[in-house]
C-alpha positions as CSV (number, residue, x, y, z in Angstrom):
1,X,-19.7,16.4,-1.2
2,X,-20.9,16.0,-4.4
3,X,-19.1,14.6,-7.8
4,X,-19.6,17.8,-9.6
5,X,-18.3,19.8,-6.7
6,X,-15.2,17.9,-6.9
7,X,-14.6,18.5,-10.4
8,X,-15.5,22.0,-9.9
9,X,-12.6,22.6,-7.4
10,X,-10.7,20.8,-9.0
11,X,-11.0,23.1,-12.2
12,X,-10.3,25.7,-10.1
13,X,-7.0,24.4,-9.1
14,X,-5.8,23.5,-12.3
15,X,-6.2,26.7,-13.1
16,X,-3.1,27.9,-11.4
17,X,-0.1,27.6,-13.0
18,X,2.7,25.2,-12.1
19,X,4.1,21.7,-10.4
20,X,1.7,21.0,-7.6
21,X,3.3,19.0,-4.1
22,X,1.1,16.2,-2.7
23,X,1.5,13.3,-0.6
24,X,-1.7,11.3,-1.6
25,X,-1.0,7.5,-2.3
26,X,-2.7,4.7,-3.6
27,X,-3.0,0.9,-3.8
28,X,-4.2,-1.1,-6.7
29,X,-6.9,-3.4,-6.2
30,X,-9.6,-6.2,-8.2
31,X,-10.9,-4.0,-11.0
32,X,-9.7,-0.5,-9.4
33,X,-8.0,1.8,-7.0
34,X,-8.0,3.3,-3.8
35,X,-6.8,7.0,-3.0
36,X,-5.9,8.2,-0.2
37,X,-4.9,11.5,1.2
38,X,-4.9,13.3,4.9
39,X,-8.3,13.4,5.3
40,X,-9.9,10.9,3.5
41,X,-9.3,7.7,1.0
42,X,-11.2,6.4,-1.8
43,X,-12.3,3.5,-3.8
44,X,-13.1,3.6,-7.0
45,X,-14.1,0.4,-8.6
46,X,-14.8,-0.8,-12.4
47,X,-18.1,-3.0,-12.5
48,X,-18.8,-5.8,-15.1
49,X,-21.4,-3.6,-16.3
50,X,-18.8,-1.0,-17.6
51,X,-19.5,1.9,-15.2
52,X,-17.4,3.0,-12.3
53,X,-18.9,2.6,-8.4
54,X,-16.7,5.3,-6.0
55,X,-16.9,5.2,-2.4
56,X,-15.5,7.7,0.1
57,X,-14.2,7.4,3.3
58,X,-13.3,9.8,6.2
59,X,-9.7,9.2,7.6
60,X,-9.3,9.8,11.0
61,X,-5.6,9.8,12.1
62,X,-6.0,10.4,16.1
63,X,-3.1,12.5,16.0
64,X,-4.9,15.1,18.5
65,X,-4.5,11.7,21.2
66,X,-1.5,10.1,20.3
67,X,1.4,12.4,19.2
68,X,3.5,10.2,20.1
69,X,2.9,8.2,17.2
70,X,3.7,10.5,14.7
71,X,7.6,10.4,16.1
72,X,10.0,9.7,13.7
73,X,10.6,5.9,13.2
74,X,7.1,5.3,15.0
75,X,5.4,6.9,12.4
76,X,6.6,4.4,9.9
77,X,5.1,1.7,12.0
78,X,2.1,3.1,12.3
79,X,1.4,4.1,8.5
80,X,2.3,0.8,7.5
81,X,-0.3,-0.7,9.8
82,X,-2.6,1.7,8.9
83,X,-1.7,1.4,5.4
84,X,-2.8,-2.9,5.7
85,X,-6.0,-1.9,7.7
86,X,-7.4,0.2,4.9
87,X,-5.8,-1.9,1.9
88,X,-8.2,-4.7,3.4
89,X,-10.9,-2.9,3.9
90,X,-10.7,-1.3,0.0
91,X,-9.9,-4.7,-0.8
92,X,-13.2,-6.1,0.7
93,X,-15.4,-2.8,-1.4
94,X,-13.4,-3.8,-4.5
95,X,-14.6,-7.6,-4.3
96,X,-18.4,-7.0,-3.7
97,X,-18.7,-4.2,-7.1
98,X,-15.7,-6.4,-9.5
99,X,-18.0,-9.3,-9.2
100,X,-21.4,-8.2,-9.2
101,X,-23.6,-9.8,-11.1
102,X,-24.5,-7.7,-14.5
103,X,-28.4,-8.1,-14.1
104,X,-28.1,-7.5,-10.2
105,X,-31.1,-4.5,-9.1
106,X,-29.9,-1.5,-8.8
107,X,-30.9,-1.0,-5.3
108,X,-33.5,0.2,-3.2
109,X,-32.3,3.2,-1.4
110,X,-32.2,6.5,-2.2
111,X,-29.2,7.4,-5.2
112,X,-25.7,8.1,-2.9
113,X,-26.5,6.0,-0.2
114,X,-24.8,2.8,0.1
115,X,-23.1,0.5,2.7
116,X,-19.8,0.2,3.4
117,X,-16.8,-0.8,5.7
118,X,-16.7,1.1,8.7
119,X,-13.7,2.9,10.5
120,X,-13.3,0.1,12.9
121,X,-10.1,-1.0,13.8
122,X,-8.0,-4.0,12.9
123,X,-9.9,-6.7,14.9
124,X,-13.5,-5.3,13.6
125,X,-12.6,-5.0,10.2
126,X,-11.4,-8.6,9.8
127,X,-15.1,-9.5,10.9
128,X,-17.6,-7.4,9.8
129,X,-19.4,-4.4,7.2
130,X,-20.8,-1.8,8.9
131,X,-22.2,1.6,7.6
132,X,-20.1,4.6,8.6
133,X,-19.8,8.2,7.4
134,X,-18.7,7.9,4.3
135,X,-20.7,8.5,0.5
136,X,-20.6,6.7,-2.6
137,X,-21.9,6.9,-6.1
138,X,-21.8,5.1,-9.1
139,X,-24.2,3.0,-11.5
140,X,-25.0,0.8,-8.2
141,X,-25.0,3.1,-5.4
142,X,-27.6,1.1,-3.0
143,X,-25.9,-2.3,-2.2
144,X,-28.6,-4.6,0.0
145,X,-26.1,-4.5,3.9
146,X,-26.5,-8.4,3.9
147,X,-24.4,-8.8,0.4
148,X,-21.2,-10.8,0.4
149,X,-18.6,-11.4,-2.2
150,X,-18.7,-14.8,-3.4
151,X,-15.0,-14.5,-1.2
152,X,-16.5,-13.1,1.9
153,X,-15.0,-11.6,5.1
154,X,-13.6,-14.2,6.9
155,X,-12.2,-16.1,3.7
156,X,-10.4,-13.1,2.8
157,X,-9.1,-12.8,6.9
158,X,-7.9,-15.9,6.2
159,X,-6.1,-15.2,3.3
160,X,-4.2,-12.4,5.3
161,X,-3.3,-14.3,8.0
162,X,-1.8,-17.4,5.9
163,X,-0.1,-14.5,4.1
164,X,1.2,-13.1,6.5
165,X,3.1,-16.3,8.2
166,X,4.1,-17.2,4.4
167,X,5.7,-13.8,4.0
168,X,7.6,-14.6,7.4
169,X,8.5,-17.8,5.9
170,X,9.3,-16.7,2.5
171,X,11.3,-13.9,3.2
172,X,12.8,-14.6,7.0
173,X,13.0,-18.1,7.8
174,X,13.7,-19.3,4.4
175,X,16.7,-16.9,3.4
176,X,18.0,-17.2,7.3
177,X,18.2,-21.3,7.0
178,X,19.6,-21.1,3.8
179,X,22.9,-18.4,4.9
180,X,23.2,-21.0,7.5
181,X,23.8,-24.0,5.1
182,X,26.1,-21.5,3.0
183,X,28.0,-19.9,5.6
184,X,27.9,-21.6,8.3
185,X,26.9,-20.5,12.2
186,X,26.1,-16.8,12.8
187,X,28.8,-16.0,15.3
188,X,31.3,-17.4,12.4
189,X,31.2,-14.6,10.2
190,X,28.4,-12.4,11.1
191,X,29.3,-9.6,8.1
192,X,29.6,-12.5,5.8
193,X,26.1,-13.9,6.9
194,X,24.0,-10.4,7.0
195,X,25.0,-9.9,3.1
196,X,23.9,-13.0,2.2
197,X,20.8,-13.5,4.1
198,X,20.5,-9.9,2.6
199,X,20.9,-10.9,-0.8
200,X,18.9,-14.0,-0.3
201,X,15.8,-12.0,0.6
202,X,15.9,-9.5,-2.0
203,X,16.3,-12.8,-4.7
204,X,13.7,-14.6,-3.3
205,X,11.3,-11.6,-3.1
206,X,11.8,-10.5,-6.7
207,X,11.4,-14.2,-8.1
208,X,8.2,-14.1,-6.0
209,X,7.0,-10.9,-7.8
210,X,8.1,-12.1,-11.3
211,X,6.5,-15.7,-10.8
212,X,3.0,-14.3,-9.8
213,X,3.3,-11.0,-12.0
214,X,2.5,-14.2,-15.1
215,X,-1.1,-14.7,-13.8
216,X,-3.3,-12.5,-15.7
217,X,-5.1,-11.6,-12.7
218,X,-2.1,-9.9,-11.4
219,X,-0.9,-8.3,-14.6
220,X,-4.6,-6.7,-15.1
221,X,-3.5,-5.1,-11.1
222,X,-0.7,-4.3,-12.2
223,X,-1.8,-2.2,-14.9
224,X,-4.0,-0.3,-12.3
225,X,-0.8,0.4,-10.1
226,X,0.6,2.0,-13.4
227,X,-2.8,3.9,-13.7
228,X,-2.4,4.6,-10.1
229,X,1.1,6.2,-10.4
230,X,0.3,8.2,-14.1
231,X,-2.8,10.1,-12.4
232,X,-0.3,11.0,-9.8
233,X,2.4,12.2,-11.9
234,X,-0.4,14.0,-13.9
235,X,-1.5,15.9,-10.8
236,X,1.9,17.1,-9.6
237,X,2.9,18.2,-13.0
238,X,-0.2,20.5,-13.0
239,X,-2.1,19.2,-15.8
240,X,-6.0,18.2,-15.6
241,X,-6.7,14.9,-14.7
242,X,-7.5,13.2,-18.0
243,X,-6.7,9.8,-19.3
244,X,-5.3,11.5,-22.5
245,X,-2.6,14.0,-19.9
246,X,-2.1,10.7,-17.9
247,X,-1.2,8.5,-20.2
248,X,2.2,10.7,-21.3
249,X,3.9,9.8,-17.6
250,X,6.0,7.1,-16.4
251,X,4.5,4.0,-14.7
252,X,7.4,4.5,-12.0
253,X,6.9,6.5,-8.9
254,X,9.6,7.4,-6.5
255,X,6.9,7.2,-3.4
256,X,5.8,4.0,-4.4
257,X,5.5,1.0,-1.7
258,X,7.7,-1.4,-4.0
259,X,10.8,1.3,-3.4
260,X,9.6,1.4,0.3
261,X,10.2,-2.4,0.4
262,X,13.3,-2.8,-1.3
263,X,14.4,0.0,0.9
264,X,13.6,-2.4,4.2
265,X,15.7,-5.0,3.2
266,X,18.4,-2.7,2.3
267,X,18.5,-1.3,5.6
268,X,18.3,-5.2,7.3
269,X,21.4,-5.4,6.4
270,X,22.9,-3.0,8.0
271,X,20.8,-2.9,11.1
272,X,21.6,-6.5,12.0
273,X,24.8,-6.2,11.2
274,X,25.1,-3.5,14.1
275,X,22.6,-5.5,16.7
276,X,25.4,-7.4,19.2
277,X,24.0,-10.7,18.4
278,X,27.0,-12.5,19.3
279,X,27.6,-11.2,22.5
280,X,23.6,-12.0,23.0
281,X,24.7,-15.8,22.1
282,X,27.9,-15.9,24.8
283,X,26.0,-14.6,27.4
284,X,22.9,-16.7,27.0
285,X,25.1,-19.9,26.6
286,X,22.6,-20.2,23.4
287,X,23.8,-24.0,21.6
288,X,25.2,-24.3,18.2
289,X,22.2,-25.5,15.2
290,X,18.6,-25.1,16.0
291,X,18.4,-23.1,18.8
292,X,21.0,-20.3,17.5
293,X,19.3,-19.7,14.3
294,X,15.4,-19.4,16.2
295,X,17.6,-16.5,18.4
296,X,18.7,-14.8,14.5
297,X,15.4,-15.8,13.1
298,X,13.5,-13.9,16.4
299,X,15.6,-11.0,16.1
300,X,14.8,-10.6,12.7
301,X,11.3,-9.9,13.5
302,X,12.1,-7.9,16.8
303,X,13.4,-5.3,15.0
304,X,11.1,-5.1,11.9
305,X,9.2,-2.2,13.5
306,X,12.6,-0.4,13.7
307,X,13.9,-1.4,10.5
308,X,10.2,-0.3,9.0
309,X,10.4,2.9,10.8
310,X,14.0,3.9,9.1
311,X,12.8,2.8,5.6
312,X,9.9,5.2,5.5
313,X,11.7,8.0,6.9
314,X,14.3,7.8,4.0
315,X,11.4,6.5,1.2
316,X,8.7,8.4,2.2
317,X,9.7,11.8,4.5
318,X,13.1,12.2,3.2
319,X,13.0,11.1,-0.8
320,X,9.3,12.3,-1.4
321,X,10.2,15.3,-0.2
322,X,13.0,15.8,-2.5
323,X,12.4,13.4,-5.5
324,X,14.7,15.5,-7.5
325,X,17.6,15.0,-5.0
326,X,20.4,13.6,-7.3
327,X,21.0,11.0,-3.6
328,X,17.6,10.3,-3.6
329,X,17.5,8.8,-7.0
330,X,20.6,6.6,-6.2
331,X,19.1,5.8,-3.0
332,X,16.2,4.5,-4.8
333,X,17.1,3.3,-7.9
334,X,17.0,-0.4,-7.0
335,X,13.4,0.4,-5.9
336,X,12.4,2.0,-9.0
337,X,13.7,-0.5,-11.2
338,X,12.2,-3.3,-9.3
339,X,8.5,-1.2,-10.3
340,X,9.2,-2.8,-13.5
341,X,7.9,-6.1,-12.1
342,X,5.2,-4.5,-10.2
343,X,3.6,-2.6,-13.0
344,X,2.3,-2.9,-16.3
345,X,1.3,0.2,-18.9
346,X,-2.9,0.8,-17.9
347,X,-5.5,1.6,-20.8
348,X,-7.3,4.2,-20.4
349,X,-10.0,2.9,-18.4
350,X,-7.6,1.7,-16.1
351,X,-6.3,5.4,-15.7
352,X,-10.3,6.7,-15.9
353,X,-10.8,4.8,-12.6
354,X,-7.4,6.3,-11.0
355,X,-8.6,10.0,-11.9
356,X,-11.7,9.0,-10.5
357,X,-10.5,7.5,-7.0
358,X,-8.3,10.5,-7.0
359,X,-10.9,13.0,-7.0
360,X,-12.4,12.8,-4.0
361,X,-9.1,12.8,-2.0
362,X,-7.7,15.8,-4.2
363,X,-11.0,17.7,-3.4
364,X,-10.5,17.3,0.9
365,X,-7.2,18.2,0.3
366,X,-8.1,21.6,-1.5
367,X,-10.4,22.4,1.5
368,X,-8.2,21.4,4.2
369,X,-9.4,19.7,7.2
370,X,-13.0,20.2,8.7
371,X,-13.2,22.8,11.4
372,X,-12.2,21.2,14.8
373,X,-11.3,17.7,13.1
């Protein structure tokens, strides 16, 4: 599909009156954004040279195969696993166009072709680029396949993995050794030891986000996941996408991930406050120290999935369905508030490149899903 047919439906739309529902999300990245909707997602990049490089991407859900995991409380899991397989893979399209060189040649291929990540699954995607049904456009539309970002593939693997065991660190291990020094055993006062391992991980995760939203680096992202959440507001208000109809809306955004988050540990409160735990610990004979908080520590990430799979359907089915709901905005009013730390007010190109990631997605989801997709 082609840029000016996008705008061109698009026109269309906006041409009927009225708030406008829609369930497409984004995710700031280096230099831009990525879209995504049911059918597709979309990156849409700002190079050094000025001009914007967008790249499309077919979304295929598998829902036809596995209904099962679109059950309530799975289907948390599995968009949030989803939503890390594509955030690296836009990650890794972002890198190679923010840090092209300015004098680079423009390519050798014909305009609108261009390599990209594939639809490959998690284990594929942490190794490789491969071209796959999708389109992009832009000043540099022809990349040469063999081109790496100065922080290739497997650096950036890396980086996710280390994350990863420093975000079970951060936020599990650390706050769970900590109650214990505080409260004392588990089984002692288990209420009393929920709230504050609770508390703990909410503190220690917004000091995290205030201590890295100071590097500039960040703050410039941050401005794109305001830009992200204006071109959203702008859409389901009805007005045409245009920095200038953007720019009037909030940065805040009640479907945002940061709510989604906050939400989680909310709900870990109250979900291992209800898990028997104790009565685990009599039976098993389990010894006081060490080896009782690894057994707290373990169940802690046992029942992320579950704890995931609530927080979504509350965040995501529940309050994006009825952002209005006078509940819903006490429900998430910790959430929102926390989006201070998590976004910054975007210029307008920063808001240029959300419209433009938008676009794409918007367009698929005007059409509707391909015949026998």
């Amino acid at each position: 599909m082609s840029e000016q047919k996008h705008k061109s439906d698009l026109s269309r739309a906006f041409r009927e009156d009225g708030p406008k529902k829609t369930h497409v999300g984004g995710q700031a990245l280096i230099e831009g954004i990525m879209m995504r909707g049911k059918h597709n997602w979309a990156v849409a990049v700002r190079e050094p040279q000025g001009s914007i490089y967008i790249e499309e991407h077919e979304l295929n859900s598998g829902k036809a195969k596995n209904q099962w995991m679109y059950w309530p409380l799975i289907r948390g899991c599995r968009a949030l696993v989803e939503s890390l397989i594509l955030g690296y893979k836009a990650l890794g399209i972002a890198a190679i166009h923010a840090f092209s060189e300015e004098g680079e040649e423009e390519g050798k291929g014909e305009e609108g072709d261009a390599p990209c990540l594939g639809e490959a699954d998690a284990l594929a995607a942490t190794e490789s680029l491969a071209a796959d049904g999708s389109q992009a456009h832009g000043s540099n539309p022809a990349k040469a396949a063999s081109e790496q970002p100065a922080f290739g593939n497997k650096e950036m693997a890396v980086s996710m993995v280390l994350g990863l065991v420093l975000g079970v660190a951060l936020f599990i291990v650390a706050p769970a050794f900590l109650t214990n020094l505080i409260v004392g055993e588990y089984d002692n006062n288990m209420l009393a030891w929920n709230i504050v391992d609770g508390l703990l991980r909410v503190a220690v995760f917004v000091f995290y986000l205030w201590l890295i939203g100071r590097l500039s680096d960040v703050k410039r992202m941050f401005g794109y996941h305001g830009a992200e959440h204006k071109a959203i507001h702008c859409y389901e208000h009805g007005l045409e996408l245009t920095p200038e109809n953007a720019r009037s809306f909030p940065r805040l955004h009640v479907r945002c991930g940061t709510a989604f988050l906050i939400m989680v540990m909310i709900i870990a409160i109250l979900v291992y406050t209800a898990i028997p735990l104790n009565a685990i610990i009599a039976a098993w004979g389990v010894p006081e120290g060490l080896p009782k908080l690894a057994l707290v520590i373990a169940t802690r990430i046992v029942f992320m999935p579950l704890i995931a799979g609530i927080s979504y359907e509350i965040t995501v089915k529940w309050a994006g369905s009825h952002p209005n709901n006078p509940l819903v905005k006490v429900i998430l009013w910790p959430g929102m508030q926390l989006q201070y730390l998590t976004t910054n007010e975007p210029d307008d190109g920063q808001i240029e490149c959300a419209i433009e990631a938008m676009r794409p997605v918007l367009a698929r989801e005007l059409e509707g899903a391909p015949a026998g997709a």
